[in-house]
N, C-alpha and C positions, 0 to 999 in steps of 0.2 A: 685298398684305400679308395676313400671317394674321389672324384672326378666329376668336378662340377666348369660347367662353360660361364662365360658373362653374364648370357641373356639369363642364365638361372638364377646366378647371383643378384641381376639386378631385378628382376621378376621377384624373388624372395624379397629383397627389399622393401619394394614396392607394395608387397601383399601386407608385411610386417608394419609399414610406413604407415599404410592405410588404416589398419588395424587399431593401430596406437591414436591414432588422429581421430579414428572414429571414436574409443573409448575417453580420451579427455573431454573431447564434446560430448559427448552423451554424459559425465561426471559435471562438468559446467553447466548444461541444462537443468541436472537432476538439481543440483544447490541449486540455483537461479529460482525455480520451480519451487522449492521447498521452502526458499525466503519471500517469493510471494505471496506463499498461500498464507505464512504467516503475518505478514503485514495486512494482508485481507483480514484475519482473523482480528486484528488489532484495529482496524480502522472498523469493523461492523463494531466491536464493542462500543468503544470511542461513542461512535454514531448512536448507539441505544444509548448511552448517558447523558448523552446533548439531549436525545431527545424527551428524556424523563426531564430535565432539570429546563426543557423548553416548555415540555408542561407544567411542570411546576409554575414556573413563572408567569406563564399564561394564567392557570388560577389563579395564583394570586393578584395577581395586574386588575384580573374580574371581580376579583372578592373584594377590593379596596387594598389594597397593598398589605393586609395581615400584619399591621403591625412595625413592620420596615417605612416606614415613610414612602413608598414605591405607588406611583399611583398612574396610571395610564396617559401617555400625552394629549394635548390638547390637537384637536386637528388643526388650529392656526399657530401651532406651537413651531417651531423650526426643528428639520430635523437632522441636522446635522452635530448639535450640540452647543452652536456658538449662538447666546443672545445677545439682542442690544443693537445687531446691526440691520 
């Protein structure tokens, strides 16, 4: 039969402890890691649609509003939204 002392036991432990500790954390990085890249991937698209629909509206702003009533402010216009005051 085996015949094992403390320091083995706790030695084993310790290796085993370590082991497990290091694999959760490395499983929590891995997701962490794998949910950023895809919010990355979601915020670059996001970003290319703003910026088509910024040009858009850029030409048209240029062209006379195409149509929409949309027409470029005035430089002494306010611009915050609120007139009158």
């Amino acid at each position: 039969m085996f015949r094992f002392t403390i320091r083995e036991l706790v030695l084993l432990t310790l290796v085993v402890a370590l082991g497990v500790g290091w694999w959760a954390d490395h499983r929590r990085m891995t997701s962490a890691r794998e949910i950023a890249e895809t919010r990355a991937k979601l915020l670059e698209q996001r970003d290319s649609e703003w910026q088509r629909v910024n040009y858009w509206l850029t030409q048209t702003l240029e062209n006379g509003g195409g149509g929409f009533g949309l027409s470029k402010p005035e430089s002494n216009a306010p611009r915050d939204g609120v007139h009158g005051r």
